[in-house]
PAZAPA-4460 file (N, C-alpha, C; in steps of 0.05 Angstrom, whole numbers, plus 32768, in hexadecimal, padded with zeros to 4 digits):
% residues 245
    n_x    n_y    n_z   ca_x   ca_y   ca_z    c_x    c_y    c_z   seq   type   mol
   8406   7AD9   8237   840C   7AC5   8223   8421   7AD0   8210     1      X     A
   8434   7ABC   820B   844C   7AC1   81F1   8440   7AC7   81D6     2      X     A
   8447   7ACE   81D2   8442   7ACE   81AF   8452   7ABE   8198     3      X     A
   8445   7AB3   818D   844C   7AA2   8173   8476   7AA7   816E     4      X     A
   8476   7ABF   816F   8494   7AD5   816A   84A3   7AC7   818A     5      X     A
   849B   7AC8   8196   84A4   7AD0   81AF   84A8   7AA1   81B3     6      X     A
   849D   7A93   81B4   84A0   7A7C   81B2   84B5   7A6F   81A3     7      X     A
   84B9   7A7B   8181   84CD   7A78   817A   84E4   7A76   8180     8      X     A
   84E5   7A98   8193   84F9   7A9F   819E   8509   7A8E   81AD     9      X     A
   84F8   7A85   81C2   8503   7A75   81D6   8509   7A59   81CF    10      X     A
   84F8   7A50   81BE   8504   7A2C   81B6   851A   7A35   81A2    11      X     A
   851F   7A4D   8193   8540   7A52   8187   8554   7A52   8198    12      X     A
   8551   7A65   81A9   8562   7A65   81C9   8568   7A44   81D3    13      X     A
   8552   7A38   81D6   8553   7A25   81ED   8564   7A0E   81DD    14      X     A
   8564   7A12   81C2   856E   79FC   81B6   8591   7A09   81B1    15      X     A
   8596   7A26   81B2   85AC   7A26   81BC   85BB   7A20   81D4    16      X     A
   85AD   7A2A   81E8   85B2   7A23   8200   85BC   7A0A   8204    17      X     A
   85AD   79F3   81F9   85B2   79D4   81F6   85CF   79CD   81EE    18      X     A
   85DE   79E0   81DF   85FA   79D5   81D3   8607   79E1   81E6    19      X     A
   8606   79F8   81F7   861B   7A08   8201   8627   79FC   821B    20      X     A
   8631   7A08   8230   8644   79F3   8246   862E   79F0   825F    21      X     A
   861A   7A0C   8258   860A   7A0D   827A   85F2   7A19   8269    22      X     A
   85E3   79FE   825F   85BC   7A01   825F   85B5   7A12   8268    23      X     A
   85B5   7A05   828A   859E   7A14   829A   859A   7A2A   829C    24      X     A
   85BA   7A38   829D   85B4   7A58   82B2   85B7   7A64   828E    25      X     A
   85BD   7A5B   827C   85B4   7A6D   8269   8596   7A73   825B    26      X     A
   8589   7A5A   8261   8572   7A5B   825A   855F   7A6B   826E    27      X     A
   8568   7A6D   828A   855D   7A73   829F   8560   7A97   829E    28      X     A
   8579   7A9D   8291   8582   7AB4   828B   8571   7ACA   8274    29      X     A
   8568   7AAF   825D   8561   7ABB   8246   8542   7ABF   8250    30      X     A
   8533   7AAE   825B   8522   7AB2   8268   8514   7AC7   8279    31      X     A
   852B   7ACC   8288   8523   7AE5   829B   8527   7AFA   828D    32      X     A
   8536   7B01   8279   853D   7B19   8268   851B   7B1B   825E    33      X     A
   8515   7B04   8252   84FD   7B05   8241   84E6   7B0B   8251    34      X     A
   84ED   7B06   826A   84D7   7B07   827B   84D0   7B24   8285    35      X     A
   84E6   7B37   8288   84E6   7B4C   828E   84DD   7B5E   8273    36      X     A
   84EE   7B53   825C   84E2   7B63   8245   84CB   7B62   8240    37      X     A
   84B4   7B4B   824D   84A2   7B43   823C   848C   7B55   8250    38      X     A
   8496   7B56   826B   848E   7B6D   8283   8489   7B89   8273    39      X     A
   8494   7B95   826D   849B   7BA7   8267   848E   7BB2   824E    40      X     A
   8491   7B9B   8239   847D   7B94   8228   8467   7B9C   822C    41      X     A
   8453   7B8B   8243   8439   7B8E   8249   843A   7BA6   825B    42      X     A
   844A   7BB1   8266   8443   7BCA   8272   8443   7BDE   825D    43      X     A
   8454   7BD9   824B   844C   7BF0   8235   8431   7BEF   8225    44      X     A
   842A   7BDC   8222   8411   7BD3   820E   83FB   7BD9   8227    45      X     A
   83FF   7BD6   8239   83E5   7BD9   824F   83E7   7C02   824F    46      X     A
   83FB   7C02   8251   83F8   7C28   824E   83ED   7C2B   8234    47      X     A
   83F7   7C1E   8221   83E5   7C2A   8200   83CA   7C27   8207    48      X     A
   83C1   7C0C   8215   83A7   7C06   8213   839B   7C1C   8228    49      X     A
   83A6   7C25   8239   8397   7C45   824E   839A   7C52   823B    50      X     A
   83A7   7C5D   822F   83B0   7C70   8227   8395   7C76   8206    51      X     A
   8392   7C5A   81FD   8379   7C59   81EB   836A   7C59   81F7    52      X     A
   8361   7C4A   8208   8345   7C50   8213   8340   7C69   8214    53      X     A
   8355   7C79   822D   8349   7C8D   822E   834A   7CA5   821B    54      X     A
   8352   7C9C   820A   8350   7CAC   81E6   8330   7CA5   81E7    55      X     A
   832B   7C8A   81E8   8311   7C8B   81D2   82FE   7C8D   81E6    56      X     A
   8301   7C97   8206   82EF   7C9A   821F   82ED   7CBC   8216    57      X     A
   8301   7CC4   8211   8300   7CEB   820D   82F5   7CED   81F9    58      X     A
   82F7   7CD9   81DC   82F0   7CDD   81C8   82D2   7CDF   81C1    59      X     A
   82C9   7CC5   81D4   82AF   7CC9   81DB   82A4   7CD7   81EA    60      X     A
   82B2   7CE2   81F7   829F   7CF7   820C   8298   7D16   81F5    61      X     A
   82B1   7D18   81E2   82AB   7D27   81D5   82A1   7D2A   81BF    62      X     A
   829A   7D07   81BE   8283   7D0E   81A2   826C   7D0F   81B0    63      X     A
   826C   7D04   81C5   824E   7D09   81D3   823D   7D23   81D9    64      X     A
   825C   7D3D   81DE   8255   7D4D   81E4   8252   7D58   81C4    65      X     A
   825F   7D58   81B2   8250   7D60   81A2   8242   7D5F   8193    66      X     A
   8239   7D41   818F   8218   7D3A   818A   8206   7D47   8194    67      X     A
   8209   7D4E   81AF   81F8   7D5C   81C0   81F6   7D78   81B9    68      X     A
   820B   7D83   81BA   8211   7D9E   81AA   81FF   7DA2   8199    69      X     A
   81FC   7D90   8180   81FC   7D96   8163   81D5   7D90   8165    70      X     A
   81D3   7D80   8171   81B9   7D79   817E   81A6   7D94   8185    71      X     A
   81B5   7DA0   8195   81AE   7DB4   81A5   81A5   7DC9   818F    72      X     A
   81B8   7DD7   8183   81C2   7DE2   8164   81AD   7DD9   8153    73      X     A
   81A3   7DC3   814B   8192   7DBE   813F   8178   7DC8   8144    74      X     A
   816E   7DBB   815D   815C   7DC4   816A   814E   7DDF   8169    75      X     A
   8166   7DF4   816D   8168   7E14   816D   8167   7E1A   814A    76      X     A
   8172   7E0A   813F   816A   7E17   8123   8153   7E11   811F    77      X     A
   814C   7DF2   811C   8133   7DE8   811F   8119   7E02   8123    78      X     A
   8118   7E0D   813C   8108   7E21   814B   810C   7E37   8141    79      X     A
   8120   7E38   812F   8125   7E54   8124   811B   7E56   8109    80      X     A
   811F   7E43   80F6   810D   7E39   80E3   80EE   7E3C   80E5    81      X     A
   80E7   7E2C   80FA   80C4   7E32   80FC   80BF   7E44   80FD    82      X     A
   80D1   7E59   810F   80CD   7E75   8119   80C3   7E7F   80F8    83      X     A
   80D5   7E7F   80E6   80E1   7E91   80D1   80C3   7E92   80BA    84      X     A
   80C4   7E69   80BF   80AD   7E60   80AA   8092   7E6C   80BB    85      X     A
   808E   7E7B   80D5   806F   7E7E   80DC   8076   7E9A   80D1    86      X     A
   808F   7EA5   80D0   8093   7EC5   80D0   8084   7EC5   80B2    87      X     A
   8092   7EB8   809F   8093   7EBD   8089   8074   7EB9   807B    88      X     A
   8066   7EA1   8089   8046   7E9B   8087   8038   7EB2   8083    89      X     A
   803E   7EC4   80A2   8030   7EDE   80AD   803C   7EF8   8097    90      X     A
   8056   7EF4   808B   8059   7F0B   8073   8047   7F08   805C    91      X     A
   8044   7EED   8057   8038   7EEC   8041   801F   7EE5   803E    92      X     A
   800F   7EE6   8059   7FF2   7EEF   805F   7FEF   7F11   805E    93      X     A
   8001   7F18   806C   8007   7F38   8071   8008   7F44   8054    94      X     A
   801B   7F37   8046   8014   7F43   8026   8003   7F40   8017    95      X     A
   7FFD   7F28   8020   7FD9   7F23   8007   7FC9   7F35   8010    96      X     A
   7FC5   7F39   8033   7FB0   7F51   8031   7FB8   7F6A   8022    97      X     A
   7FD3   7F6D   8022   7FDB   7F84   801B   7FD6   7F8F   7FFF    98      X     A
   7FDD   7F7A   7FF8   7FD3   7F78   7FD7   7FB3   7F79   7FC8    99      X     A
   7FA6   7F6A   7FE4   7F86   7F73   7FD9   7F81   7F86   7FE0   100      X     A
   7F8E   7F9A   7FF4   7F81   7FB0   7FF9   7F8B   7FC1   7FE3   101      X     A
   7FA6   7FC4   7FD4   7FAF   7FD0   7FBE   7F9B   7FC7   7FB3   102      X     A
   7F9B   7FB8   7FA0   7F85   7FB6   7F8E   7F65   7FBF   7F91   103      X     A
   7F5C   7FBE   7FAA   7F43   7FCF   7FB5   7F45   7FE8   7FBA   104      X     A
   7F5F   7FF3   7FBD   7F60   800A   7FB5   7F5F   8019   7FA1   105      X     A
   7F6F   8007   7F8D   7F70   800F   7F71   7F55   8013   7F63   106      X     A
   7F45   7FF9   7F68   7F2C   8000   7F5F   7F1A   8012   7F6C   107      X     A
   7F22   801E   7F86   7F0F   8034   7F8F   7F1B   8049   7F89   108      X     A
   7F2E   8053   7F80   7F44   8069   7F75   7F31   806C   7F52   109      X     A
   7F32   8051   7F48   7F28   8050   7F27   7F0E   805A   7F30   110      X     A
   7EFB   8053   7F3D   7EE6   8057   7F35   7EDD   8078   7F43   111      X     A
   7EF2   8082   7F5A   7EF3   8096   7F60   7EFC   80A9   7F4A   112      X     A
   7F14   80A8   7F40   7F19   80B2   7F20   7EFC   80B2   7F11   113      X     A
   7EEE   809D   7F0F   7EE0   80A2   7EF6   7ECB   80B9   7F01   114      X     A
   7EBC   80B8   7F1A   7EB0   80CB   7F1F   7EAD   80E2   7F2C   115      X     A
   7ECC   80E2   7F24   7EDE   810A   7F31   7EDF   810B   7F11   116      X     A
   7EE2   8100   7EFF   7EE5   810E   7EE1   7EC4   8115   7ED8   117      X     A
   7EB8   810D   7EE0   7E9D   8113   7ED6   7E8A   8129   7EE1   118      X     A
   7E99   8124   7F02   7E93   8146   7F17   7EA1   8158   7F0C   119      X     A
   7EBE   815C   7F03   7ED0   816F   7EF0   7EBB   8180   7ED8   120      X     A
   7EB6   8164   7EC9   7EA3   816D   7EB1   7E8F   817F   7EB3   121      X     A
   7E7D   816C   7ECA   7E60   817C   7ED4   7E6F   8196   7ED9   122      X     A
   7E7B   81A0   7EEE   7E87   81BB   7EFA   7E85   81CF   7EEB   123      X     A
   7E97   81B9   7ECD   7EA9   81D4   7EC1   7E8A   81DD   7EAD   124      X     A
   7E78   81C7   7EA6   7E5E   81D3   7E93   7E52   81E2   7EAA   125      X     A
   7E50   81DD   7EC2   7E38   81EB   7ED0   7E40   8207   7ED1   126      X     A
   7E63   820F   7ED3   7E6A   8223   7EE1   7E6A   8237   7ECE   127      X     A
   7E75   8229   7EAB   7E67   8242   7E9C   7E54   8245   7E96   128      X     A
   7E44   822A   7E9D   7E1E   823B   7E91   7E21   824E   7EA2   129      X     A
   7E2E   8250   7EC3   7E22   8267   7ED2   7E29   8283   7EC9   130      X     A
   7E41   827A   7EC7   7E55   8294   7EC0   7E4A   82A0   7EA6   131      X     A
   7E3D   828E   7E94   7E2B   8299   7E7A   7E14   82A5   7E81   132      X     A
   7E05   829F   7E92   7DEC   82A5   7E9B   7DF0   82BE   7EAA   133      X     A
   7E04   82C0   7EBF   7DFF   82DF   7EC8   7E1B   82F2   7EB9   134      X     A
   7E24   82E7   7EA2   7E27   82F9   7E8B   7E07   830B   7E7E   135      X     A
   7DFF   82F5   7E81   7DE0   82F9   7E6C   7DCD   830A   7E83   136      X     A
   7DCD   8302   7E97   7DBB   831D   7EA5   7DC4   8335   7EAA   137      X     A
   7DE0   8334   7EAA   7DF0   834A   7EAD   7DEB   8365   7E92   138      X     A
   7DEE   8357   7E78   7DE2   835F   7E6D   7DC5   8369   7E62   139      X     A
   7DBE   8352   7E72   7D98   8359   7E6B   7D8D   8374   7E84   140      X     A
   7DA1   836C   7E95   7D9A   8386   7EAA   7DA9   83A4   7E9F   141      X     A
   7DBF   83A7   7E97   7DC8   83B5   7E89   7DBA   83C8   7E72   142      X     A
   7DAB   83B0   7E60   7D9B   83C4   7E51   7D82   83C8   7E59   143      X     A
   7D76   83BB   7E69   7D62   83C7   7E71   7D62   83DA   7E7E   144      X     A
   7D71   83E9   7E8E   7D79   8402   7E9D   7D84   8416   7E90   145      X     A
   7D91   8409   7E73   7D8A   8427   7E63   7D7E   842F   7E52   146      X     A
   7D67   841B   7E52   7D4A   841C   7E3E   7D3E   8437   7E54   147      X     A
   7D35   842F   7E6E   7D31   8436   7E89   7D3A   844C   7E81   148      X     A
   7D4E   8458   7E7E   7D5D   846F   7E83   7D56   8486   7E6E   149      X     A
   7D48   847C   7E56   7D43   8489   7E40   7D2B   849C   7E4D   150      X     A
   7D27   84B2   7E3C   7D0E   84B6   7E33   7CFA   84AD   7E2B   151      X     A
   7CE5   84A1   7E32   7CC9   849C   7E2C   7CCD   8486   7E30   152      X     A
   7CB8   846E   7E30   7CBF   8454   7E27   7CB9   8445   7E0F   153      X     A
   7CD5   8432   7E07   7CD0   8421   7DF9   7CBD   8416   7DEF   154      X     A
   7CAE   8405   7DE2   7CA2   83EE   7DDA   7CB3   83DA   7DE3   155      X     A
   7CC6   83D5   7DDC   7CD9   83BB   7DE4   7CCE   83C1   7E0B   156      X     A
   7CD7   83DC   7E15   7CD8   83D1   7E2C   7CBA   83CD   7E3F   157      X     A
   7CAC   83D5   7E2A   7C8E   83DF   7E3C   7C87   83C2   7E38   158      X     A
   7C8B   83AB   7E23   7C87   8397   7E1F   7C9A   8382   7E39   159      X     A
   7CA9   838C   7E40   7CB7   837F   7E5A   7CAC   8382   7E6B   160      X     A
   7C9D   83A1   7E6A   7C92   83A4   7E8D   7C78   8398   7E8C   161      X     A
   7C6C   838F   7E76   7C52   8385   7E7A   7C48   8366   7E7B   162      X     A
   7C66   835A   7E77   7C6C   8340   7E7B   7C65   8338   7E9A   163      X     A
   7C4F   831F   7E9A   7C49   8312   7EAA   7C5E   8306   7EC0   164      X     A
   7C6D   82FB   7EAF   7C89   82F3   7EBF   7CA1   82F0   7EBC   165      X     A
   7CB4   82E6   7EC2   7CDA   82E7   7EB3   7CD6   82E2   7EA3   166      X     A
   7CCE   82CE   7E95   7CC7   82C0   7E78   7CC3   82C7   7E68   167      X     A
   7CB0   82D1   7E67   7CA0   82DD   7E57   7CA9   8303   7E52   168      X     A
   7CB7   8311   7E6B   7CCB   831F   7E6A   7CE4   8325   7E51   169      X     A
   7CEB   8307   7E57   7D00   82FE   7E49   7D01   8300   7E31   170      X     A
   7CE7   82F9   7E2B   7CDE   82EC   7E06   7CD5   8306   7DFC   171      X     A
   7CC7   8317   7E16   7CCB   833B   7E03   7CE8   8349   7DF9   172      X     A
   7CF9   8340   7E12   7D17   8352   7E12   7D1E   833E   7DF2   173      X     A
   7D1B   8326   7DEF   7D27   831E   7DD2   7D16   832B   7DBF   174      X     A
   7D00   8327   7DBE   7CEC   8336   7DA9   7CF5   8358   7DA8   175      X     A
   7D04   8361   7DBF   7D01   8385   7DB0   7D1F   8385   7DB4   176      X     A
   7D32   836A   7DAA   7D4E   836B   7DA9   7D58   8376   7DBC   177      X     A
   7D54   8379   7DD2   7D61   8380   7DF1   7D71   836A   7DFD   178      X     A
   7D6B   834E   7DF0   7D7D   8337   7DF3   7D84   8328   7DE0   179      X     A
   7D98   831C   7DDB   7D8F   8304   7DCA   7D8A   82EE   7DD6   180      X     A
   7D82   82DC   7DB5   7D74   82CB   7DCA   7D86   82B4   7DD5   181      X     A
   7D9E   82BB   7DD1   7DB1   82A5   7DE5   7DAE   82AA   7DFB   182      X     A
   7DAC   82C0   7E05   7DA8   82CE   7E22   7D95   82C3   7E31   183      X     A
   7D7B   82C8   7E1E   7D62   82BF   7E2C   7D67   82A2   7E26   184      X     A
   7D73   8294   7E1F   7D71   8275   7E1A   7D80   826E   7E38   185      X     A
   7D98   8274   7E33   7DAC   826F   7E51   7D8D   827A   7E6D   186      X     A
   7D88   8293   7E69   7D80   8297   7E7E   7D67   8287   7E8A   187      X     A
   7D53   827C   7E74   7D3F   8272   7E78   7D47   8254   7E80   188      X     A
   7D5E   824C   7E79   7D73   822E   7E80   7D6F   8233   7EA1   189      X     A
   7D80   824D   7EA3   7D87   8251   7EC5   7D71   8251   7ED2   190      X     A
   7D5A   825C   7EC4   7D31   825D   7EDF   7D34   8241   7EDA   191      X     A
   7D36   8232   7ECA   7D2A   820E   7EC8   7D35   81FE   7EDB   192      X     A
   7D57   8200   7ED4   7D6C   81EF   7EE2   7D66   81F2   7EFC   193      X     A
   7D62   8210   7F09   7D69   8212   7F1A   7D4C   8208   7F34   194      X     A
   7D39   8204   7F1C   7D21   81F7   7F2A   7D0A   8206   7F2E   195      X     A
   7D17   8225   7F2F   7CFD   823A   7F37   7CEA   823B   7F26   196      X     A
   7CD6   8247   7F3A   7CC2   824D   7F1C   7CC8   826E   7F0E   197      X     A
   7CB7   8268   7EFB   7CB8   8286   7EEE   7CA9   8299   7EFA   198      X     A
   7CBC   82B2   7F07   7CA9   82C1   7F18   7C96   82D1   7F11   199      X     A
   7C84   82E3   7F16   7C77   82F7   7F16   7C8E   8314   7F17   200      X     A
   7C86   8323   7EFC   7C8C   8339   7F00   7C7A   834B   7F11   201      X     A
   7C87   835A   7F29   7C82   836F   7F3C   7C69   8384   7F25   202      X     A
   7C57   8387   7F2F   7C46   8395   7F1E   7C48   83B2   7F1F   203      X     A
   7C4C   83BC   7F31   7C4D   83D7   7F3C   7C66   83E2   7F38   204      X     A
   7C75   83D3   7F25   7C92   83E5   7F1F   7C85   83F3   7F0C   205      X     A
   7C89   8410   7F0C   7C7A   841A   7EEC   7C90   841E   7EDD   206      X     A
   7CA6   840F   7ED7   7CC0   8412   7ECF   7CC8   83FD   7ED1   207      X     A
   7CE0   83F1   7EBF   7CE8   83D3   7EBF   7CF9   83CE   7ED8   208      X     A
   7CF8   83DA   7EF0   7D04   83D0   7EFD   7CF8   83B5   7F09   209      X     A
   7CE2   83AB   7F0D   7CDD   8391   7F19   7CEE   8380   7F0A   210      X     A
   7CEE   837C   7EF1   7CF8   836C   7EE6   7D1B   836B   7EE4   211      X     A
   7D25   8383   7EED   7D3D   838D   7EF3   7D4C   8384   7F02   212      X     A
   7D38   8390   7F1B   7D3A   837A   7F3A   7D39   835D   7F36   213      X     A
   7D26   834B   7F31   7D25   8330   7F25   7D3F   8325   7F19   214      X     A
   7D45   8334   7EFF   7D5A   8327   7EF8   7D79   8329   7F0F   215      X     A
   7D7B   8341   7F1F   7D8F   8346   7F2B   7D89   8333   7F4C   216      X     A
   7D73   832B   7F49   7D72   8318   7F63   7D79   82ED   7F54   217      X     A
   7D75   82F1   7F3B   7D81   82D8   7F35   7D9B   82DB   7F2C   218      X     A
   7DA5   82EB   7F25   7DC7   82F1   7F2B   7DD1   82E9   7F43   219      X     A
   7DBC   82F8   7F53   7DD7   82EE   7F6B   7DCD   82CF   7F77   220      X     A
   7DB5   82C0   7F6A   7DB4   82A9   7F6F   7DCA   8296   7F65   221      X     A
   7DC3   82A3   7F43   7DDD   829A   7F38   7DFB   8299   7F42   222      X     A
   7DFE   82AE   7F4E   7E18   82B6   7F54   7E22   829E   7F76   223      X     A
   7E02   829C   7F87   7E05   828E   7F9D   7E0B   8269   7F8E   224      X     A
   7E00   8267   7F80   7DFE   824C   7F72   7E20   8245   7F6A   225      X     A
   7E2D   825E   7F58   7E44   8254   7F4A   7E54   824D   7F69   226      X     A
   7E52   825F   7F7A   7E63   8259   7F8F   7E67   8243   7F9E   227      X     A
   7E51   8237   7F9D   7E43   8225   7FAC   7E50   8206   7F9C   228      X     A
   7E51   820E   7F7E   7E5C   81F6   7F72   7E7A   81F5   7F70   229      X     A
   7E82   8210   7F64   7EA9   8211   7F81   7EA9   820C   7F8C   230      X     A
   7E97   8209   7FA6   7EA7   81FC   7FBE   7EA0   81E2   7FB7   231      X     A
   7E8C   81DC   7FB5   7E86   81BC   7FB4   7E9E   81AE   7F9F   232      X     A
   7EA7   81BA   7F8A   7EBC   81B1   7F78   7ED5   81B1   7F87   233      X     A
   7EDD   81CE   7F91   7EF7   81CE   7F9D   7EF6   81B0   7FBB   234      X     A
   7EE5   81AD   7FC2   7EDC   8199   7FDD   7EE4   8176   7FCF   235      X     A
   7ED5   8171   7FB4   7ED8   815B   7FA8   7EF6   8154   7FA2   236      X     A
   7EFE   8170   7F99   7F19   816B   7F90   7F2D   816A   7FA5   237      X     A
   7F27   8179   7FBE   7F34   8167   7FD1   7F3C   8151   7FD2   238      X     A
   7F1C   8145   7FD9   7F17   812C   7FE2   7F26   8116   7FD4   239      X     A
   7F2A   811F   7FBF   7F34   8109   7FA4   7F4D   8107   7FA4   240      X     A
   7F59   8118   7FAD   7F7E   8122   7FAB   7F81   811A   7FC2   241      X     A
   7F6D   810F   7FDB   7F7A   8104   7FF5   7F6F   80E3   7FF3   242      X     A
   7F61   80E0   7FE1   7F55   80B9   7FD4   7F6F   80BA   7FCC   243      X     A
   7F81   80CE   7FBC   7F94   80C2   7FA6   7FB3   80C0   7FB7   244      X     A
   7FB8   80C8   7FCF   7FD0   80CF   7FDF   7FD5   80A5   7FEE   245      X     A
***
């Protein structure tokens, strides 16, 4: 079909044609010119129209493909996201236990503190009553062996040897000033504490050694005791310095 432009054209023409000497073959002339131009015309507009299509045939193929792409892309982040959000669920389950166990530690650390400071205390009273106590027999054995050593005997010490038992031993050596009575206080602490009873002095010593012996056999009780609470101290204090690591 002509176009509106193209109609013009020809009834301008044709109405020249009409005045000139030969109509026909000019009109016939203008015609075929138009006819070929108008050929030519549509062959060019039919190539634009391939030529768009297949613009908007590629164009689409390549938004298709990258819808699909981006699709795809999504998808993978998508999965990578959930990934992240279960990762991150599981850290911060992972840290809340982590955190109650700190704090359950803390409080078994505090309450371990409180009763390593009170084993310290106990230690350090127990270890010089000991260390006072076989100060104090050390001495009480001391002078009694050079009462012993004298000529004749004492009153102070004949009153030791006729003592029924440590105790009462004891309360002679203060009565004839062979101790004081801090000595016999600590030491009569150490028969109580330590649970024994009060022994019998050996009768057949005719000399203060029963009572000699006696005191030099709770020395070395004493002496087995202090050791006994070093290790158990040095052991605690381990234990406490590997609670606190």
């Amino acid at each position: 079909m002509f176009s509106m432009k193209y109609l013009a054209t020809l009834l301008s023409l044709a109405l020249c044609v009409a005045s000139s000497a030969n109509p026909i073959s000019k009109v016939l002339e203008l015609l075929g010119g138009m006819q070929e131009k108008t050929k030519n015309q549509g062959r060019e507009a039919d190539e634009a129209m391939k030529e768009a299509d297949e613009f908007c045939r590629q164009r689409s193929r390549d938004l298709g493909y990258s819808i699909k792409t981006s699709t795809n892309e999504k998808e993978d982040l998508e999965a990578k996201v959930a990934k992240s959000t279960s990762k991150i669920e599981s850290l911060a389950s992972s840290l809340q236990d982590t955190l109650q166990g700190i704090e359950a530690n803390e409080a078994e650390l505090s309450k371990a503190t409180e009763v390593r400071e009170k084993e310290k205390a106990n230690f350090a009273a127990s270890e010089t009553g000991l260390l006072d106590t076989m100060d104090s027999m050390t001495r009480a054995v001391g002078v009694l062996e050079k009462e012993a050593a004298k000529k004749g005997q004492s009153e102070s010490l004949l009153q030791v040897q006729q003592a029924p038992n440590i105790l009462l031993a004891l309360e002679a050596m203060v009565s004839g000033s062979l101790i004081s009575s801090a000595d016999r206080e600590g030491l009569a602490a150490f028969l109580q504490g330590s649970g024994s009873q009060a022994p019998a002095v050996p009768a057949y010593e005719a000399k203060s050694g029963g009572v000699i012996d006696m005191l030099r056999d709770l020395q070395d009780k004493a002496k087995t005791e202090l050791y006994n609470s070093r290790t158990k101290e040095a052991q605690a204090k381990s234990d406490y310095q590997m609670l606190r690591q």
